[in-house]
C-alpha positions in Angstrom: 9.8 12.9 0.1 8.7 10.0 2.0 7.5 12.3 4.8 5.4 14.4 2.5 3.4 11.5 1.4 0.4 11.6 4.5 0.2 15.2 4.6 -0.2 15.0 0.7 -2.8 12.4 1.0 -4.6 14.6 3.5 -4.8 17.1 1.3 -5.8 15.2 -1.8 -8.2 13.0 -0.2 -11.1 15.3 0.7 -10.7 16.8 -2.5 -11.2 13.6 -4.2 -14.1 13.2 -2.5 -15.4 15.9 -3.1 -15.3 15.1 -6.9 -16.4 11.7 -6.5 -19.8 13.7 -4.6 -20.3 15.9 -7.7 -20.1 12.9 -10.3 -22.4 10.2 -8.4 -25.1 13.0 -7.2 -24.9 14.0 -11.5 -24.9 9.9 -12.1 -28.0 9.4 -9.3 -29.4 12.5 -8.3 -28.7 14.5 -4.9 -31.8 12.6 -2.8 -30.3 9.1 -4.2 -26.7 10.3 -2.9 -27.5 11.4 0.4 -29.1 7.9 1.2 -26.1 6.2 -0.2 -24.0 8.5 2.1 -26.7 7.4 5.2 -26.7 3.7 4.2 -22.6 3.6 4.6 -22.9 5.3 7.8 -25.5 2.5 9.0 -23.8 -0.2 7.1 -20.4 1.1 9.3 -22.2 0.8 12.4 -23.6 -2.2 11.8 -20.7 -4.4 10.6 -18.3 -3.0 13.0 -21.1 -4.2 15.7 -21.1 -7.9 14.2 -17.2 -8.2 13.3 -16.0 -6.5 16.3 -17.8 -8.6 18.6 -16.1 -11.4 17.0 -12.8 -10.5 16.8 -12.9 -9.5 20.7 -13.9 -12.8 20.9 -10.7 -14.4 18.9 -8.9 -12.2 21.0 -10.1 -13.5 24.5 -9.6 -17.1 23.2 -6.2 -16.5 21.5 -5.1 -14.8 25.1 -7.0 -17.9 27.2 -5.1 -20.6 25.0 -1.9 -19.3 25.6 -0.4 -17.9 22.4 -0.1 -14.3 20.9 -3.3 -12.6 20.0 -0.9 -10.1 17.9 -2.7 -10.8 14.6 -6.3 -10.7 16.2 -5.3 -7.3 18.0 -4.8 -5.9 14.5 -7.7 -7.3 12.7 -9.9 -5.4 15.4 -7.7 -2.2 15.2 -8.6 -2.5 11.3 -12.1 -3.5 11.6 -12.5 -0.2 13.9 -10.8 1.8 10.9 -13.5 0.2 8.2 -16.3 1.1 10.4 -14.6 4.9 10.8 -14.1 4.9 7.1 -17.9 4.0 6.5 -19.1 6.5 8.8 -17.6 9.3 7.7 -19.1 10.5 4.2 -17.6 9.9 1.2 -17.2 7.4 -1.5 -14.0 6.8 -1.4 -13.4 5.9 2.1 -16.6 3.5 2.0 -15.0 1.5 -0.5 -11.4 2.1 1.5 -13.7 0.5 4.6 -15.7 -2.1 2.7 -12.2 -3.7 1.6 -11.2 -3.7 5.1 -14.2 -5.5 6.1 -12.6 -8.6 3.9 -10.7 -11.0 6.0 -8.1 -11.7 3.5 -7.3 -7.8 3.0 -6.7 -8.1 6.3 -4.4 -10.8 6.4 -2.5 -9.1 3.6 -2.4 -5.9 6.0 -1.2 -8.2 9.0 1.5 -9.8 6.6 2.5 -6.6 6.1 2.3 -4.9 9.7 3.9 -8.0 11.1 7.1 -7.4 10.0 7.1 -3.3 11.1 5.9 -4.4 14.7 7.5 -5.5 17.8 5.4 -7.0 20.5 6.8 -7.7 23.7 4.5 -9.2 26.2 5.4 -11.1 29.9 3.9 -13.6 31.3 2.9 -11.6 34.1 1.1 -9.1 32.5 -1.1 -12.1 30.2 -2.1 -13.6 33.4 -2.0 -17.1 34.3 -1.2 -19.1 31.0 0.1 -16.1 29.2 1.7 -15.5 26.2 4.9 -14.3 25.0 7.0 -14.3 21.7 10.3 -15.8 22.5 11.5 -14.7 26.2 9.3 -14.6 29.2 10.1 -11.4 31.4 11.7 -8.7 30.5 14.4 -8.5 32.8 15.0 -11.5 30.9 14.6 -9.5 27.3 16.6 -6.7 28.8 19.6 -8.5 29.9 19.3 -10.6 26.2 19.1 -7.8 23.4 20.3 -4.7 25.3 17.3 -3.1 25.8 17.1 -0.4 28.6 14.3 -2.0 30.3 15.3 -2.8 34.4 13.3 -4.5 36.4 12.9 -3.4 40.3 11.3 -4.9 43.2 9.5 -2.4 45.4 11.8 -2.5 48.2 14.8 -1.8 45.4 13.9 1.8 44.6 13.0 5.2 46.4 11.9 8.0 44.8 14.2 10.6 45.8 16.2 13.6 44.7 19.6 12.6 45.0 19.8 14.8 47.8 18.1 12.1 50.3 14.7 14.3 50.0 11.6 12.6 48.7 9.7 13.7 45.7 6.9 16.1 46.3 5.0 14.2 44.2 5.2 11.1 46.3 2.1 12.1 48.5 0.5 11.8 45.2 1.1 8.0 44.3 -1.3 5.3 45.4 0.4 3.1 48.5 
């Protein structure tokens, strides 16, 4: 059942919107609807402008101090969602967006993504300072949890057949 549960909501939701369309152009008239429906799209646009800009800025701090820029990463992903949300018409997803817009819904939305994701980052790939949650290389990760993540050096691997030929492709790669 759980699996049914986006596809339903697919389904129901331009439906509901739909309705919501019919009772506020009854409520305010067609002309007053459409410029609600414009003034979202505008308000998307705008906010995801003025937010975004700051939370790519939280990011490139969070990632030049040093420490995990996990929970800024996902405020922008969700920021980018609100501003979708507003864009697109209907009621129902502007109010969906406008909630998103609200730092503490997002905080509730990163205390509950936080425990569903894992981020692995190297110290390597953060640049200089970097930034890692627990180990700090994943040869390191791999050979600690089990993972089946290994860690070559170029002069440790070949791309070849099994046969001793190379791989067609390898004309391909950049040197």
């Amino acid at each position: 059942m759980r699996s049914l549960t986006i596809p339903i909501l697919f389904l129901l939701m331009p439906l509901a919107e739909i309705a919501t369309f019919i009772f506020v152009g009854r409520e305010v008239g067609v002309g007053m609807t459409l410029l609600l429906v414009l003034a979202s799209a505008i308000a998307g646009a705008v906010l995801l402008r003025v937010q975004g800009l700051g939370v790519l800025r939280n990011i490139q701090q969070a990632s030049q101090a040093g420490s995990d820029p996990g929970h800024q990463l996902v405020h922008g992903v969700m920021i980018v969602v609100a501003a979708f949300l507003l864009i697109i018409p209907g009621f129902i997803s502007d109010i969906i967006g406008l909630l998103l817009f609200i730092p503490a819904v997002r905080d509730l939305g990163w205390s509950f993504l936080k425990s569903r994701l894992t981020i692995i980052t190297t110290r390597a790939a953060a640049g200089a300072r970097g930034f890692s949650r627990g180990r700090t290389s994943n040869s390191e990760t791999s050979r600690h949890t089990g993972s089946p993540v290994i860690d070559l050096d170029d002069d440790e691997f070949s791309r070849t057949d099994g046969r001793g030929r190379t791989d067609p492709n390898e004309r391909d790669r950049l040197k």
